[in-house]
N, C-alpha and C positions, 0 to 999 in steps of 0.2 A: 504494500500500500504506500502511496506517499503522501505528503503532508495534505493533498487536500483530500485526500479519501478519509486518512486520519481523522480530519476535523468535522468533515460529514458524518460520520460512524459514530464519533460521541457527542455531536449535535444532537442525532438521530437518535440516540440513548437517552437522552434527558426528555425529547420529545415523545418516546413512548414512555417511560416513567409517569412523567404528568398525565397520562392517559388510566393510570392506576390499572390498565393491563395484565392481568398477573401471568399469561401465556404470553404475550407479546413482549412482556420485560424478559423473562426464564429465557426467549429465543434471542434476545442480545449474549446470550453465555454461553461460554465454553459449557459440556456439560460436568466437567473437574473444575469448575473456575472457584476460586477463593473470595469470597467477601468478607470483610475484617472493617467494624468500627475502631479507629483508634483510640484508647483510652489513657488515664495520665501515665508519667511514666514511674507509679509506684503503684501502681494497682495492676490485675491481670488486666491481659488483653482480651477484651469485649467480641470473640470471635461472633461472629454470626452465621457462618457456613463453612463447610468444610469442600476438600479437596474430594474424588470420586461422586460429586455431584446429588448423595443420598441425600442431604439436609436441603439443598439449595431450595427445593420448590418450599417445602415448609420454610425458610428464612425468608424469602421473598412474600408466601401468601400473609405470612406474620408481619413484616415489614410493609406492607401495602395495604392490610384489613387494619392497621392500625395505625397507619399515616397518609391518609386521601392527601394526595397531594394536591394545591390550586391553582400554583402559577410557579415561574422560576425565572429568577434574573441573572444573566452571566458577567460575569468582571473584567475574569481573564479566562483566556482558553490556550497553556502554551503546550505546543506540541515536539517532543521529541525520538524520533523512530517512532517503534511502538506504541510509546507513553503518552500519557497525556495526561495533564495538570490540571483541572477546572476549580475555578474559585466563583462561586454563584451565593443566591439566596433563593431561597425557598418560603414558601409559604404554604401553611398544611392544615390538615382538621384530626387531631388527636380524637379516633372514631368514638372510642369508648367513654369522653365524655362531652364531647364537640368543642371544646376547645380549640380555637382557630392562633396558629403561633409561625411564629417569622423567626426563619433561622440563618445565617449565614456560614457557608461549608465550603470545606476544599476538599475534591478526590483527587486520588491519583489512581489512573488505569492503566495496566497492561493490556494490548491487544492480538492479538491473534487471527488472523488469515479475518481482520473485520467484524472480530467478537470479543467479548470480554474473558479475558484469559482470570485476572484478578483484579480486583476492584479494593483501596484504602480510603477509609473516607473517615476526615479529621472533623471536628467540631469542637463550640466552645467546651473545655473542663469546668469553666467555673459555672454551671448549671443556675438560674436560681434556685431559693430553699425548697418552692414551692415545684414539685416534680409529678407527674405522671406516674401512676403504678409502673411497674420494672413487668417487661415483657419477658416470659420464656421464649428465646428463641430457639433452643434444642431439643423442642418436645419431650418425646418420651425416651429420647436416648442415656437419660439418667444423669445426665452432668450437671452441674452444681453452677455453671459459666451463667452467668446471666445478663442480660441487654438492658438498659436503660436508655430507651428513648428520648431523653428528654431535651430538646436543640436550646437554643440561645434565643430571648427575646431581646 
């Protein structure tokens, strides 16, 4: 791929995201691809999907039924090879209690033959106090790891 198929492919990612898609987002990925929330660097890391692709559909339908996305703004988009930087803003409806909240994030993606190979997506740490219940995202696979959703106002 080169830089502008690049920059179409994770245009085209953010544009079906905002679609809350839950098949149409899973066909941006690899089906091994790694998504990982990063978290501080004293705390575990907030995995949210794993490699061999079991978890991925439950990370994404948990990540989707519980973050209606509404709109997204981009800032930057730098492209390097594979990689790709994006710093945007988001705006979402936390479903479970309709809370509407504005967040500003940076991912970084790997790509692959114009897929997502693995996805890192940074957010504020300093959360406010006031926080969204803490989402299981590893279902019934028994791990103890757990997600907190909750972005930057």
């Amino acid at each position: 791929m080169d830089r502008a198929d690049m920059e179409r492919a994770v245009r085209e990612a953010y544009a079906v995201r905002l679609t809350n898609d839950i098949d149409g987002i899973l066909n941006l990925f690899w089906g091994d691809a790694l998504i990982r929330i990063a978290g501080k660097a004293n705390a575990p890391a907030l995995v949210t999907g794993g490699r061999n692709g079991g978890s991925l559909r439950h990370v994404v339908e948990t990540l989707v039924g519980n973050w209606h996305w509404l709109e997204t703004r981009f800032f930057n988009l730098l492209i390097d090879g594979n990689r790709a930087a994006t710093h945007y803003s988001v705006r979402a409806r936390f479903t479970p209690t309709g809370e509407i909240l504005d967040a500003e994030l940076f991912d970084f993606a790997t790509l692959r033959d114009g897929k997502i190979a693995a996805l890192v997506e940074f957010r504020d740490t300093a959360a406010p106090a006031r926080r969204p219940p803490r989402i299981d995202l590893n279902g019934s696979s028994g791990s103890r790891r757990r997600f907190d959703p909750s972005p930057i106002n």
